[in-house]
C-alpha positions, 0 to 999 in steps of 0.5 A: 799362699793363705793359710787355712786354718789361719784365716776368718771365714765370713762373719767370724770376727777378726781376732787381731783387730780385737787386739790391736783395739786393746793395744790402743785402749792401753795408750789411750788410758797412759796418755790420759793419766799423763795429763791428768784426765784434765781434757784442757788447757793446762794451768801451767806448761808441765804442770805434773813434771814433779820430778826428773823422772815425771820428765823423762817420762813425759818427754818418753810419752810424748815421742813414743805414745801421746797421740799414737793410739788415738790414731790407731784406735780411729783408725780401727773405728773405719776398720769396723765400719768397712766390716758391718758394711760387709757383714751387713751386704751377706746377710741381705740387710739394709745397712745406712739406715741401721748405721745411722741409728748406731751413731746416733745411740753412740752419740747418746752414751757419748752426750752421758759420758761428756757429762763426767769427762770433757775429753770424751772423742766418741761424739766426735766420732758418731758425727763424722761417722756419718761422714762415711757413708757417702764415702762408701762408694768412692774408689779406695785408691782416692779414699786413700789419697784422701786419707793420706791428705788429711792424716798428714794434715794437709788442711792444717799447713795450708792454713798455716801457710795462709796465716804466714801470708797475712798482714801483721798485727797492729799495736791494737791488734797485739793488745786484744791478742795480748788480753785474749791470751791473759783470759785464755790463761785465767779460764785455764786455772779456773777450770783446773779449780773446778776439776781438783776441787769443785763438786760434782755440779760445778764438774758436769756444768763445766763439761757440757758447756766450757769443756764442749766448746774448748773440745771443739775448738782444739779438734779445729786448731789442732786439726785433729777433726780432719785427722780423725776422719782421715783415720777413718778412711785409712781404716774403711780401705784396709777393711775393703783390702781385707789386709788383716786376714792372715795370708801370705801377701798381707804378711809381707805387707806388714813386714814391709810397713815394718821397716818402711814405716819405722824408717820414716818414725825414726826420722821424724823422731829425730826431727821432734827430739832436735826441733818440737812441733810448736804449740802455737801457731806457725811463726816460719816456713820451718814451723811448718816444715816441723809440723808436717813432720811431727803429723808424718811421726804420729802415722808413721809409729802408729803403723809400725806398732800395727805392724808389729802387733799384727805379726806377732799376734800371727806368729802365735794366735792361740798363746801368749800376752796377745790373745790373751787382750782379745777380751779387751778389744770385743769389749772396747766401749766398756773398757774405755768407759770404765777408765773414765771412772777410773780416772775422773774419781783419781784426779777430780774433786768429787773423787780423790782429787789429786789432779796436779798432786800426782806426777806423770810416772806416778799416774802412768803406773796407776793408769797400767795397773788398772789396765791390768785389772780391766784385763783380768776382769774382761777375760771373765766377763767374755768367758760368760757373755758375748758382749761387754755391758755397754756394747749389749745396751748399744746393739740393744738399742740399736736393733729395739730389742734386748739382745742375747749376751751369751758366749753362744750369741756372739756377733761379728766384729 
């Protein structure tokens, strides 16, 4: 049974997905202030674990949000492009070429933003965005299988798997991977140096050129290139199925990922907390066993954390905290943004430059209690606009022409 007065008509935007992107904007500014803003190779294992409390912090993060908003905050991005395809076939228009333009806008802001921030994702975003479109028209049960697969970095296991089938190293072999390690190490501490104390010049020119390379090569070794496009699949067939129009049958849905999902997180939480994925390549058949399950653990809590919010939002959609970060979903581009701001002048040399001086429970605070202020801030800004700052100059250039930005002119999603 639907519930009318619960339900978007089409074109209206989607209020719980404005949360649920809010939601993922809260983890991913944690995530960030635990490590620092540092988008690299650490100095040094643990190198903001100050304390017994920065620990446990970090072990907490790590189990519980590390990882997990990236995969919501993907996920809705797909979720987003299934709604313009939809939204785009209404109203009659031409769609893939105004979609390319899009990306390619966000590609430009993207290029801007690496400027300050190496850990910056919506480049890789605006390139496998493109990604989608031939995929628009496969049948959603194989995109879905196609998503799982690269979700579960299927990929990655099997290069793994490769890798443990290869001759081992030589004496000379060892050396030079003993030397490239050496040099991994001494690259690492440089750009730490760079980030804490450098200039502005040192900072950007690190950026566009290590920091580039070494993004591209983690989203390669980690997986996360395949993983992300996997996420974006997953979102383009929720988009299609329309699960998050609030209806009887997508209500027991959620509540079924709820205890399926959480099932399995538990698990595999368990299986992280006895035996942690390994960082470096898999030495053993159990390596990798370890590995598919930590990659199971990231989807399966991030499900859960969907399910949960989305139900809760239907429960009570008008009052309480989660309307109420609805403001910061409509204006995600912005927010994520400004947290870059605001952690490049905590951390970096040109701003207060306390990388490595703050430990993870300190930073995390910081990072909410901003959160908390882009919150208030946001509620105003969409009491007066229809779109965040940076989202009115990405639709402007997207369509050529300055757009109205009044509540009145709302677009959406």
């Amino acid at each position: 049974m639907q519930h009318p007065s619960r339900t978007a008509s089409a074109g209206e935007r989607i209020a719980v997905v404005d949360v649920l992107r809010a939601i993922a904007l809260l983890g991913i500014i944690i995530t960030h202030c635990a490590q620092g803003f540092l988008a690299g190779r650490p100095p040094r294992p643990g190198f903001m674990n100050l304390s017994a409390l920065d620990g446990f912090v970090l072990n907490l993060g790590t189990l519980l949000t590390f990882g997990k908003f990236f995969t919501i905050f993907s996920f809705l991005f797909g979720l987003s492009f299934a709604l313009q395809m939809r939204s785009a076939a209404q109203r009659g228009s031409a769609f893939t070429g105004r979609f390319t333009w899009r990306l390619v806008v966000l590609a430009l802001i993207a290029l801007v933003h690496n400027v300050f921030y190496a850990g910056d994702i919506l480049i890789i975003y605006a390139f496998l965005g493109l990604l989608l479109i031939p995929f628009r028209a496969v049948n959603t049960r194989v995109l879905l299988v196609v998503a799982l697969l690269l979700i579960f970095n299927i990929p990655g296991l099997v290069l793994g798997w490769r890798g443990l089938s290869a001759p081992p190293l030589n004496a000379d072999q060892q050396q030079v991977a003993a030397q490239m390690q050496a040099q991994g190490a001494q690259e690492a501490q440089r750009q730490f140096d760079i980030k804490k104390s450098g200039t502005a010049a040192e900072i950007i020119r690190t950026n566009l050129t290590d920091g580039m390379e070494g993004k591209l090569a983690f989203q390669l070794r980690s997986g996360r290139l395949w993983i992300t496009f996997g996420l974006f699949l997953l979102g383009l067939c929720a988009g299609r199925l329309e699960i998050f129009r609030d209806t009887e049958a997508h209500r027991t849905l959620f509540r079924r990922l709820i205890w399926g999902a959480g099932a399995l997180a538990a698990l595999t939480t368990l299986v992280a907390i006895v035996r942690p994925a390994r960082v470096q390549a898999a030495a053993s058949i159990g390596d990798l066993l370890v590995s598919l399950s930590w990659s199971v653990q990231q989807a399966s809590l991030s499900a859960f954390y969907v399910a949960v919010v989305t139900l809760l939002y239907w429960c009570n959609p008008v009052r309480g905290l989660l309307p109420g970060l609805a403001p910061v979903g409509k204006m995600g581009l912005t927010v994520y943004l400004t947290q870059t701001v605001f952690g490049v002048l905590l951390f970096y040399g040109f701003g207060l430059g306390l990388l490595g001086e703050l430990g993870v429970a300190s930073a995390i605070a910081l990072g909410i209690l901003f959160f908390v202020v882009q919150v208030v801030l946001a509620r105003w800004w969409m009491t007066h606009f229809s779109m965040g700052p940076v989202e009115w100059l990405w639709r402007s250039l997207t369509y050529f022409k300055l757009q109205a930005n009044t509540p009145a002119a709302m677009k959406p999603a």
